[in-house]
PDB file of N, CA, C, O and CB in Angstrom:
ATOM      1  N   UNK A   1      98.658-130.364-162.107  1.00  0.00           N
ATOM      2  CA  UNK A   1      99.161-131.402-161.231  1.00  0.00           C
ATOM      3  C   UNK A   1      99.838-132.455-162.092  1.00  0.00           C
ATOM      4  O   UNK A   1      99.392-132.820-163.179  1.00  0.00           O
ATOM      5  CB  UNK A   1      98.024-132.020-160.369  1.00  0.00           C
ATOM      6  N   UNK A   2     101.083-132.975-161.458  1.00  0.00           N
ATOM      7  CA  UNK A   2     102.145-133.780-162.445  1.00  0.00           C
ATOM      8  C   UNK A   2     101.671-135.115-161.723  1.00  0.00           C
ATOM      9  O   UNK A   2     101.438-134.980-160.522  1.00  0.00           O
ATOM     10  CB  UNK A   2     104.110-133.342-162.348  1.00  0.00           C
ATOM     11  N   UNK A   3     101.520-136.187-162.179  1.00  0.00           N
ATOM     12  CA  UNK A   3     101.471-137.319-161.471  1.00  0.00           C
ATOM     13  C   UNK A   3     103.192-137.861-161.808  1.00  0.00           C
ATOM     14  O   UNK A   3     103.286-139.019-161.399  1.00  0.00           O
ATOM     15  CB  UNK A   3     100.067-138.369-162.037  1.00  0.00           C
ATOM     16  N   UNK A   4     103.956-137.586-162.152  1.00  0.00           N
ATOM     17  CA  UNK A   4     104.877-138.774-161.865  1.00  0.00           C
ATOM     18  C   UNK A   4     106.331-138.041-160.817  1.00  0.00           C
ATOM     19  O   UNK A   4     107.483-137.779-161.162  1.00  0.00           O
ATOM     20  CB  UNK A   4     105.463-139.526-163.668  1.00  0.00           C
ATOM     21  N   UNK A   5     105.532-137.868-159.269  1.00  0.00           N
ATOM     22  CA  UNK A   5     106.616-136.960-158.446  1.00  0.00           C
ATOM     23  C   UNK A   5     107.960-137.950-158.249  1.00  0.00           C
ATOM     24  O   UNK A   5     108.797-137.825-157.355  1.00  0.00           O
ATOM     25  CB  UNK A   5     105.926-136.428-156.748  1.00  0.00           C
ATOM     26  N   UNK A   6     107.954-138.999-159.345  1.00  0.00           N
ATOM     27  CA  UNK A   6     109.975-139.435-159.107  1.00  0.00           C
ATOM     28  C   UNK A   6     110.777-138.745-159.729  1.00  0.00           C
ATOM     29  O   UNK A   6     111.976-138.586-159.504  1.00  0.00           O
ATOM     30  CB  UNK A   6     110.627-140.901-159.652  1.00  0.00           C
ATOM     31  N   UNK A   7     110.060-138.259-160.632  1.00  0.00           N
ATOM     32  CA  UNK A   7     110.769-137.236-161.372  1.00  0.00           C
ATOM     33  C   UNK A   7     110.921-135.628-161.396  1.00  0.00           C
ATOM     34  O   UNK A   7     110.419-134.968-162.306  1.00  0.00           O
ATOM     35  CB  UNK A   7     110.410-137.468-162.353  1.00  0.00           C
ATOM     36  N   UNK A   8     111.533-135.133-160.502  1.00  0.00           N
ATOM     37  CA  UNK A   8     111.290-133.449-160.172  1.00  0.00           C
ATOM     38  C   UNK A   8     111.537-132.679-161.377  1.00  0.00           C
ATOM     39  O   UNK A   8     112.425-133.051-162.144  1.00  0.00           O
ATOM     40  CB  UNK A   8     112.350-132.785-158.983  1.00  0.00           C
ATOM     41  N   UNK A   9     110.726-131.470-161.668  1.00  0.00           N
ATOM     42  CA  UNK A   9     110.455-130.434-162.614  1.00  0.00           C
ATOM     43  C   UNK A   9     111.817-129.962-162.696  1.00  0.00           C
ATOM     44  O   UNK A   9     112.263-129.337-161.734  1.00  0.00           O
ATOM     45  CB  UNK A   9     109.354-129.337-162.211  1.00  0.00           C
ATOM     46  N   UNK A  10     112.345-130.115-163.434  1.00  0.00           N
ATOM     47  CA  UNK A  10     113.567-129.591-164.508  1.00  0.00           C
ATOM     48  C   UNK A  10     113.259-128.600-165.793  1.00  0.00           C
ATOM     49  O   UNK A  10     112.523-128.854-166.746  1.00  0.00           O
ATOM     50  CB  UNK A  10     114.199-130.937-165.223  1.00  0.00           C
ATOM     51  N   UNK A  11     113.975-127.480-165.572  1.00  0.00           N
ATOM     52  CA  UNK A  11     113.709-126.885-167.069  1.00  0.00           C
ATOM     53  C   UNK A  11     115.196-127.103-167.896  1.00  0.00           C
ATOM     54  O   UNK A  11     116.355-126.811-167.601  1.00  0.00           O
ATOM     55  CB  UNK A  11     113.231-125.006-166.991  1.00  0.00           C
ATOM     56  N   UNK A  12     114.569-127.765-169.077  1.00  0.00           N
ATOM     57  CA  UNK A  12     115.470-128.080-169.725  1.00  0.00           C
ATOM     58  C   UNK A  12     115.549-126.936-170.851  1.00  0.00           C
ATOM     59  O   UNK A  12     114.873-125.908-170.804  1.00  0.00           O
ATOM     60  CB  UNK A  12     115.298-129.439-170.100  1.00  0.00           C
ATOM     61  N   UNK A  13     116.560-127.283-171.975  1.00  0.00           N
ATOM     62  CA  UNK A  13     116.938-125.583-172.871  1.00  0.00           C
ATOM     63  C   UNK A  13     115.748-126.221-174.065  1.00  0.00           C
ATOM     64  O   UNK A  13     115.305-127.235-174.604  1.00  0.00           O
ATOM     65  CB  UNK A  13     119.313-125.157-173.773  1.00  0.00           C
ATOM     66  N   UNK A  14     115.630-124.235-173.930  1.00  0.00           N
ATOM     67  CA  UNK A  14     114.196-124.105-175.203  1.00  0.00           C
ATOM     68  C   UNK A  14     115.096-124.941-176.460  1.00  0.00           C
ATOM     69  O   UNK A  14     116.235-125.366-176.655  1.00  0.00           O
ATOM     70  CB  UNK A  14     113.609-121.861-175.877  1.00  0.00           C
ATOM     71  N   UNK A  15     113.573-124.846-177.248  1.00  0.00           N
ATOM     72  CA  UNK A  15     114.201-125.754-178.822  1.00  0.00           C
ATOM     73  C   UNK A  15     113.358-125.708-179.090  1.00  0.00           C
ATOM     74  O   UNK A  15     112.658-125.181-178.225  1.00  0.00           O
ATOM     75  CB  UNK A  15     114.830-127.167-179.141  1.00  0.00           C
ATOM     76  N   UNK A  16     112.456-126.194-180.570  1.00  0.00           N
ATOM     77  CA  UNK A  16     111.908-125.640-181.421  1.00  0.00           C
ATOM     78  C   UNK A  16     110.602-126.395-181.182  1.00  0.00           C
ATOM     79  O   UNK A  16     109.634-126.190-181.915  1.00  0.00           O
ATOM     80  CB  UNK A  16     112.601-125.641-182.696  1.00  0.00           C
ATOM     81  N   UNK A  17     110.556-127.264-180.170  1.00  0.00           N
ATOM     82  CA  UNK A  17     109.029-128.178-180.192  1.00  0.00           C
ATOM     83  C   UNK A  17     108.223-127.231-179.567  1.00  0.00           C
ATOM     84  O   UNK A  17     108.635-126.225-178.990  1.00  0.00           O
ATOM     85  CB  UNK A  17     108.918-129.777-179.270  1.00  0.00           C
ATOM     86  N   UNK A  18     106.814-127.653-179.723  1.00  0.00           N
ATOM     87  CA  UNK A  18     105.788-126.919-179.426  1.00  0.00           C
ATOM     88  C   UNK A  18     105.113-127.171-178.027  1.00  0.00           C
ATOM     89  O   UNK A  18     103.979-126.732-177.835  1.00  0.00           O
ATOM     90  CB  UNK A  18     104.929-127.085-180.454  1.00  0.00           C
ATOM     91  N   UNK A  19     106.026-128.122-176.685  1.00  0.00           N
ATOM     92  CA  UNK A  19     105.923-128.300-175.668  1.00  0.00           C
ATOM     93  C   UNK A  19     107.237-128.514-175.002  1.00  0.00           C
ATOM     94  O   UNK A  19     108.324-128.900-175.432  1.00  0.00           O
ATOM     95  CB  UNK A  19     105.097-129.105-175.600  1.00  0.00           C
ATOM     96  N   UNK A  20     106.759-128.098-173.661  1.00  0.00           N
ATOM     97  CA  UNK A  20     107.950-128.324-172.774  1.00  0.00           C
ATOM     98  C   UNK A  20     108.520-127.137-172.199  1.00  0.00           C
ATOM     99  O   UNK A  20     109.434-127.271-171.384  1.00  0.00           O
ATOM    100  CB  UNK A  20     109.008-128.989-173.479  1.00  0.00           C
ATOM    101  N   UNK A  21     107.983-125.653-172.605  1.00  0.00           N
ATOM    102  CA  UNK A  21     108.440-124.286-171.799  1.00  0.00           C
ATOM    103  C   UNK A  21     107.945-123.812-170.961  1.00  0.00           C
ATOM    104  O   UNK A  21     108.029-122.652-170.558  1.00  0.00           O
ATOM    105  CB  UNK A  21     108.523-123.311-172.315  1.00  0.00           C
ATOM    106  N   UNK A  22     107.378-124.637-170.603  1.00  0.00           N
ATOM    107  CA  UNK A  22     106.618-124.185-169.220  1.00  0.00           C
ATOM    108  C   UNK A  22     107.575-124.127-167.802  1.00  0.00           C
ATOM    109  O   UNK A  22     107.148-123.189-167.128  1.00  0.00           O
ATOM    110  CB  UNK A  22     105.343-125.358-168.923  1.00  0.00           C
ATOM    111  N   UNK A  23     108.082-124.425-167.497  1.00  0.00           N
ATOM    112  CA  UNK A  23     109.356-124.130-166.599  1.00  0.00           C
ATOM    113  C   UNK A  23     110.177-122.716-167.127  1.00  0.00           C
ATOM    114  O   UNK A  23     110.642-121.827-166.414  1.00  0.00           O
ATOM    115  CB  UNK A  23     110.465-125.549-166.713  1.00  0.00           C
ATOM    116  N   UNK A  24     110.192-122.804-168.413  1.00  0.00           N
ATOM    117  CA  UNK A  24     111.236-121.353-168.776  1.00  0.00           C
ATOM    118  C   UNK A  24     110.744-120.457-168.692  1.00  0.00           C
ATOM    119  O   UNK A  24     111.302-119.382-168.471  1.00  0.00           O
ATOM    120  CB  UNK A  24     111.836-121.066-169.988  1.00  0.00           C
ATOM    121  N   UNK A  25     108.840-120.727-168.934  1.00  0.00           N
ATOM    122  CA  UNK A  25     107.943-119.246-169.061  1.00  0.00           C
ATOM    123  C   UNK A  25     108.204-118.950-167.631  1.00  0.00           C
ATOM    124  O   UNK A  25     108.542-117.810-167.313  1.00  0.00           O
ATOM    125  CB  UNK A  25     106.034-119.294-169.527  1.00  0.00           C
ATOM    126  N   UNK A  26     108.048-120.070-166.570  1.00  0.00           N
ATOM    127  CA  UNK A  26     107.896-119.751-164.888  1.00  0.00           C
ATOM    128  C   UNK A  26     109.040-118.804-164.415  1.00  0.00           C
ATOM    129  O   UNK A  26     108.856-117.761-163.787  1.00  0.00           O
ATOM    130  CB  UNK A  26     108.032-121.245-163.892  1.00  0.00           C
ATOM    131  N   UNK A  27     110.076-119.236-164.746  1.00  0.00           N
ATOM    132  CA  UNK A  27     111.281-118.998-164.357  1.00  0.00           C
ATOM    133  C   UNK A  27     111.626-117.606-164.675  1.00  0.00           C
ATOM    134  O   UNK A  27     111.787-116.844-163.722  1.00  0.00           O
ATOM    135  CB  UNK A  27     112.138-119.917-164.893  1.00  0.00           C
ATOM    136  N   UNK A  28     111.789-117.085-166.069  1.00  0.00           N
ATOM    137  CA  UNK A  28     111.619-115.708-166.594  1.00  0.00           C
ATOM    138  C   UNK A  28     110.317-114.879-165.703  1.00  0.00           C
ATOM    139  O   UNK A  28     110.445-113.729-165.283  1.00  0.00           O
ATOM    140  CB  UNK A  28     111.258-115.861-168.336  1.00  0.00           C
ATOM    141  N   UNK A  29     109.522-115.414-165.588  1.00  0.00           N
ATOM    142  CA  UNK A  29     108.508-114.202-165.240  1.00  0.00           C
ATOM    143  C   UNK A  29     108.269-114.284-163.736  1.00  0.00           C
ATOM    144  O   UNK A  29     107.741-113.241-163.350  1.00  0.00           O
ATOM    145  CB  UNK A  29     106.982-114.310-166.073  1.00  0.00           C
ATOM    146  N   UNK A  30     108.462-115.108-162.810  1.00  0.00           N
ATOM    147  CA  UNK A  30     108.585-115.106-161.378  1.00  0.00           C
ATOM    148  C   UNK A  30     109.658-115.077-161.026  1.00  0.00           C
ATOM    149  O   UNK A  30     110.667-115.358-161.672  1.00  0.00           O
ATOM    150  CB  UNK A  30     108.098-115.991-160.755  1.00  0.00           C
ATOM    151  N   UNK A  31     109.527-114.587-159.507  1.00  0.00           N
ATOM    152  CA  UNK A  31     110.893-114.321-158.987  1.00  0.00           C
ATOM    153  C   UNK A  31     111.529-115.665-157.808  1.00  0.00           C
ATOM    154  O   UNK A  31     112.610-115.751-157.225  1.00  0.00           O
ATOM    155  CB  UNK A  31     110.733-112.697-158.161  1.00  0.00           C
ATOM    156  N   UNK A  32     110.520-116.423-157.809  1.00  0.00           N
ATOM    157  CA  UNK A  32     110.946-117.956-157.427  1.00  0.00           C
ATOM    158  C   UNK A  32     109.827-118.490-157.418  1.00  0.00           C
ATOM    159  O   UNK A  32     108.701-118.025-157.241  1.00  0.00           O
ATOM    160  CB  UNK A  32     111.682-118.286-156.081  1.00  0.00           C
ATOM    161  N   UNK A  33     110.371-119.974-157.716  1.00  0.00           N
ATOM    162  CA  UNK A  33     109.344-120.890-158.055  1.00  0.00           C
ATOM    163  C   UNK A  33     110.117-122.363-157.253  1.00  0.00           C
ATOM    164  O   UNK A  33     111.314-122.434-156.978  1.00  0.00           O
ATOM    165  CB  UNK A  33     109.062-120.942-159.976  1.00  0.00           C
ATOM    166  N   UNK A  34     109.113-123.419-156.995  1.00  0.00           N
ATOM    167  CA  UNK A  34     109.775-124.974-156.630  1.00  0.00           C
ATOM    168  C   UNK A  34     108.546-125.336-156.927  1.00  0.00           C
ATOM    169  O   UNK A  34     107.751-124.836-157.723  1.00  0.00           O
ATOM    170  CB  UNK A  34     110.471-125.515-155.008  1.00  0.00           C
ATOM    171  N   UNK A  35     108.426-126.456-156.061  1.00  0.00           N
ATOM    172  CA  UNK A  35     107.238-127.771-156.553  1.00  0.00           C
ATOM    173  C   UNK A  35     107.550-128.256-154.801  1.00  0.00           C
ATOM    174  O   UNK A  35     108.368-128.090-153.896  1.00  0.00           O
ATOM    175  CB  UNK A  35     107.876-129.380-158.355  1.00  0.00           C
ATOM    176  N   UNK A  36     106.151-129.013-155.142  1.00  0.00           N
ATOM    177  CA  UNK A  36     105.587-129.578-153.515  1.00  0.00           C
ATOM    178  C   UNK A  36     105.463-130.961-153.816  1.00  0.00           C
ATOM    179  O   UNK A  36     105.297-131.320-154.982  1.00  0.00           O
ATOM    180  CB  UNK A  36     103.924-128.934-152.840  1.00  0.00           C
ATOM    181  N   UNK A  37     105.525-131.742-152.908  1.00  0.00           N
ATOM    182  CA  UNK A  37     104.893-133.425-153.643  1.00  0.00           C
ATOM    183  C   UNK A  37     103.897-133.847-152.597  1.00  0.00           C
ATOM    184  O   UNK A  37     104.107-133.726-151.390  1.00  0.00           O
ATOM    185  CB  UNK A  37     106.278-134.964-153.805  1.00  0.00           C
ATOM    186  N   UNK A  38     102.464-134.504-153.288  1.00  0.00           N
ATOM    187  CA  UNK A  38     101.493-134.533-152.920  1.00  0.00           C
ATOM    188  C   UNK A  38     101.414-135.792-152.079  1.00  0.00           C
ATOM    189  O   UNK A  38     102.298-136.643-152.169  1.00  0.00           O
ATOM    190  CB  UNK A  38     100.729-134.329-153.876  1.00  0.00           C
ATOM    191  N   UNK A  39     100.194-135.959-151.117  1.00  0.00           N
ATOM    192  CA  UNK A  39      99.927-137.482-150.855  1.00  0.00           C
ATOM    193  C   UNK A  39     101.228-137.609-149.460  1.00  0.00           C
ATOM    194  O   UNK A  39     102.172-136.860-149.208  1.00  0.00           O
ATOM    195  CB  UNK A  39     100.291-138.694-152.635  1.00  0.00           C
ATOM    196  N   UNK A  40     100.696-139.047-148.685  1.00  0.00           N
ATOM    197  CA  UNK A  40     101.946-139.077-147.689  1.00  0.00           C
ATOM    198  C   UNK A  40     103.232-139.426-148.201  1.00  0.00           C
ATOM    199  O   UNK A  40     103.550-139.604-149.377  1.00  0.00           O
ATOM    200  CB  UNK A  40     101.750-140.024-146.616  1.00  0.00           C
ATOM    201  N   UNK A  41     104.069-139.515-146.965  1.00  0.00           N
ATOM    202  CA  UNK A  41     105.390-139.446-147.076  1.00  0.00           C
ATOM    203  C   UNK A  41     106.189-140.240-148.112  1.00  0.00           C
ATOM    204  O   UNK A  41     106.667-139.760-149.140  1.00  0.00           O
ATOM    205  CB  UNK A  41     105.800-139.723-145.935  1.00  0.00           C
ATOM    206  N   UNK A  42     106.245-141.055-147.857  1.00  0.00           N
ATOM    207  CA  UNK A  42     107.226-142.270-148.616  1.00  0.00           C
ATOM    208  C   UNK A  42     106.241-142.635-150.119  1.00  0.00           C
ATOM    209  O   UNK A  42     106.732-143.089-151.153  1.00  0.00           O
ATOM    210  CB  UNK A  42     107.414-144.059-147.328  1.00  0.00           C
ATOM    211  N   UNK A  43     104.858-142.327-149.927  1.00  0.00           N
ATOM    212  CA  UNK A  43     104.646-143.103-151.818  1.00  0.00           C
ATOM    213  C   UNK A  43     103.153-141.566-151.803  1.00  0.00           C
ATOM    214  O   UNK A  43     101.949-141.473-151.564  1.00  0.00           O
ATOM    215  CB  UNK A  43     103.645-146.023-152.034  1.00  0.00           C
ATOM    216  N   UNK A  44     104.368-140.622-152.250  1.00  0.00           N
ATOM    217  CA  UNK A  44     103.281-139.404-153.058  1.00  0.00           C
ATOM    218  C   UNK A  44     102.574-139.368-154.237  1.00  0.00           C
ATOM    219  O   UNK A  44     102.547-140.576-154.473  1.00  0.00           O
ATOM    220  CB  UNK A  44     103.865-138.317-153.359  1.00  0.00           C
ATOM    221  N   UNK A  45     102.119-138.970-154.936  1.00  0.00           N
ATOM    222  CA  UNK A  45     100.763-139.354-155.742  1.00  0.00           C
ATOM    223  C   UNK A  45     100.979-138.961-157.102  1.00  0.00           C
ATOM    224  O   UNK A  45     100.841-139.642-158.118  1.00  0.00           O
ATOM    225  CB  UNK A  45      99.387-138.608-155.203  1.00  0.00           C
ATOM    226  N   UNK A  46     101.519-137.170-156.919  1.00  0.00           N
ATOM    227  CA  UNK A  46     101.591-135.772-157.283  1.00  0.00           C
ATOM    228  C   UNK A  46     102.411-135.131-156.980  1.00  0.00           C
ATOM    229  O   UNK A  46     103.255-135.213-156.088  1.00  0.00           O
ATOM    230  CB  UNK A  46     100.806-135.138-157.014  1.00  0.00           C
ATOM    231  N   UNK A  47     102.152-134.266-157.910  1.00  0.00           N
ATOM    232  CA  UNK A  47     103.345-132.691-157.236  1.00  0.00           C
ATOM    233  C   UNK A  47     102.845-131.644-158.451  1.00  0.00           C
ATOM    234  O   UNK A  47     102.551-131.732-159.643  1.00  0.00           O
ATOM    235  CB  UNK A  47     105.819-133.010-157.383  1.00  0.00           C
ATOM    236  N   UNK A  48     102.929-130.606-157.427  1.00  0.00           N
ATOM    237  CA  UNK A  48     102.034-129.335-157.741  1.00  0.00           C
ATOM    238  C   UNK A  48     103.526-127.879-157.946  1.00  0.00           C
ATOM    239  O   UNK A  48     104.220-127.533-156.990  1.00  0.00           O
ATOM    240  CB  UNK A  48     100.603-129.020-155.945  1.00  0.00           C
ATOM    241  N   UNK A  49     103.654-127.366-159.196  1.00  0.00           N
ATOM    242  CA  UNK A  49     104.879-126.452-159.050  1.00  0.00           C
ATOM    243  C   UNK A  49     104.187-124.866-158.885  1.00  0.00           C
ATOM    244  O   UNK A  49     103.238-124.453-159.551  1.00  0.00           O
ATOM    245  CB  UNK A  49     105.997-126.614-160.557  1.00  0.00           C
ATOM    246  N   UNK A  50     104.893-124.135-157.866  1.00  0.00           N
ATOM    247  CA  UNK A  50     104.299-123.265-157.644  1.00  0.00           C
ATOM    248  C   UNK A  50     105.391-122.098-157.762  1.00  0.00           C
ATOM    249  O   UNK A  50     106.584-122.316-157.552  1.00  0.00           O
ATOM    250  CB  UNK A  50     103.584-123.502-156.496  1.00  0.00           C
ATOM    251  N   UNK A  51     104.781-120.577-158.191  1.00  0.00           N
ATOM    252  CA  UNK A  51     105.565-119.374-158.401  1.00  0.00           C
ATOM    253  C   UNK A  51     105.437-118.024-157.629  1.00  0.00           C
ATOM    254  O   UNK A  51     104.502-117.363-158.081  1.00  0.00           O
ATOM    255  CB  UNK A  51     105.374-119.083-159.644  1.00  0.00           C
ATOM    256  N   UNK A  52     106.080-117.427-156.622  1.00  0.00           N
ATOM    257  CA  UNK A  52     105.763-116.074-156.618  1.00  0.00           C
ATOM    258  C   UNK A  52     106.256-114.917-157.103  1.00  0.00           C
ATOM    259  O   UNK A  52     107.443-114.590-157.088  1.00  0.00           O
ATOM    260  CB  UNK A  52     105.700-115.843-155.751  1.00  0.00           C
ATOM    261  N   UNK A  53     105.329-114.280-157.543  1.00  0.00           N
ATOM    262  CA  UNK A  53     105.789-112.624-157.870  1.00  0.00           C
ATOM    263  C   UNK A  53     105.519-112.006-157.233  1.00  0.00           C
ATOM    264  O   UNK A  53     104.536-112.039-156.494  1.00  0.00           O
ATOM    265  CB  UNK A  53     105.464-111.898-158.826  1.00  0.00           C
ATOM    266  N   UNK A  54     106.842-110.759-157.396  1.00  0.00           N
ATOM    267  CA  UNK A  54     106.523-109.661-156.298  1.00  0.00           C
ATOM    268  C   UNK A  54     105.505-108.443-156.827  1.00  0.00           C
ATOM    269  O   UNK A  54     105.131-107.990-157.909  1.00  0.00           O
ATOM    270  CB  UNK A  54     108.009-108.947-155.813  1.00  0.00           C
ATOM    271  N   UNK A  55     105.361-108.276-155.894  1.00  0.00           N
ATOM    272  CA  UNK A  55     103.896-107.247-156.342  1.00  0.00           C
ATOM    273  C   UNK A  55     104.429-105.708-155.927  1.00  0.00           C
ATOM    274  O   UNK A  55     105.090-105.705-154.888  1.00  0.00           O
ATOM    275  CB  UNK A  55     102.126-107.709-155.187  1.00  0.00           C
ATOM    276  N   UNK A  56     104.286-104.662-156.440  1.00  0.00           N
ATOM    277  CA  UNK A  56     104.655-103.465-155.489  1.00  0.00           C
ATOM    278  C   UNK A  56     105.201-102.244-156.313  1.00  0.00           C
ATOM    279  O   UNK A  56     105.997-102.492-157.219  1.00  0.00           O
ATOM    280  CB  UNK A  56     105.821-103.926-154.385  1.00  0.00           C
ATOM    281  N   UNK A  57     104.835-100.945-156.068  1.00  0.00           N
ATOM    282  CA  UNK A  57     105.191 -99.658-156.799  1.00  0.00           C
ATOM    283  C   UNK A  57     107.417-100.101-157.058  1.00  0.00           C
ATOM    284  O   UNK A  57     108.344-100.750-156.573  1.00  0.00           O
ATOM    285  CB  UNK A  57     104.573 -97.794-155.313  1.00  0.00           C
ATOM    286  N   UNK A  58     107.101 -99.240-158.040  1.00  0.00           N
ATOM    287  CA  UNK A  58     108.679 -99.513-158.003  1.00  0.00           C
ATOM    288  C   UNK A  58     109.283 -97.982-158.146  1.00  0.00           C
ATOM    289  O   UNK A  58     108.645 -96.948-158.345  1.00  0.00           O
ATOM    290  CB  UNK A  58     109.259-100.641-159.408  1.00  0.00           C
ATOM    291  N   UNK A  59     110.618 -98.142-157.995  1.00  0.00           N
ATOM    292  CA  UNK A  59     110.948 -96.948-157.331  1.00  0.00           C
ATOM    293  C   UNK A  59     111.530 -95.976-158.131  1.00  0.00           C
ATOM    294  O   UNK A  59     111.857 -94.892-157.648  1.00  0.00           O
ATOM    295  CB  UNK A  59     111.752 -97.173-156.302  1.00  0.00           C
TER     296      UNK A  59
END
């Protein structure tokens, strides 16, 4: 959970630090992903980014 939802999850380009790929790992390995923002309307709290993969024999 991100507390600062003014700022929406951006993946920015890999580079050599040892944080911050967590959007690129999401992105490469699911087949879509966004983010939700927590708490009521006008002053949210949070925001939670979420991914699905497809599941299924392949052909």
């Amino acid at each position: 959970m991100d507390r600062a939802p003014s700022r929406p999850p951006v993946r920015g380009p890999p580079d050599d630090d040892e944080s911050g790929r967590g959007l690129l790992l999401i992105e490469a390995l699911s087949d879509r992903w966004g983010y939700d923002l927590c708490g009521p309307g006008r002053r949210p709290w949070g925001r939670q980014v979420w991914a699905e993969l497809l599941v299924g024999a392949v052909e």
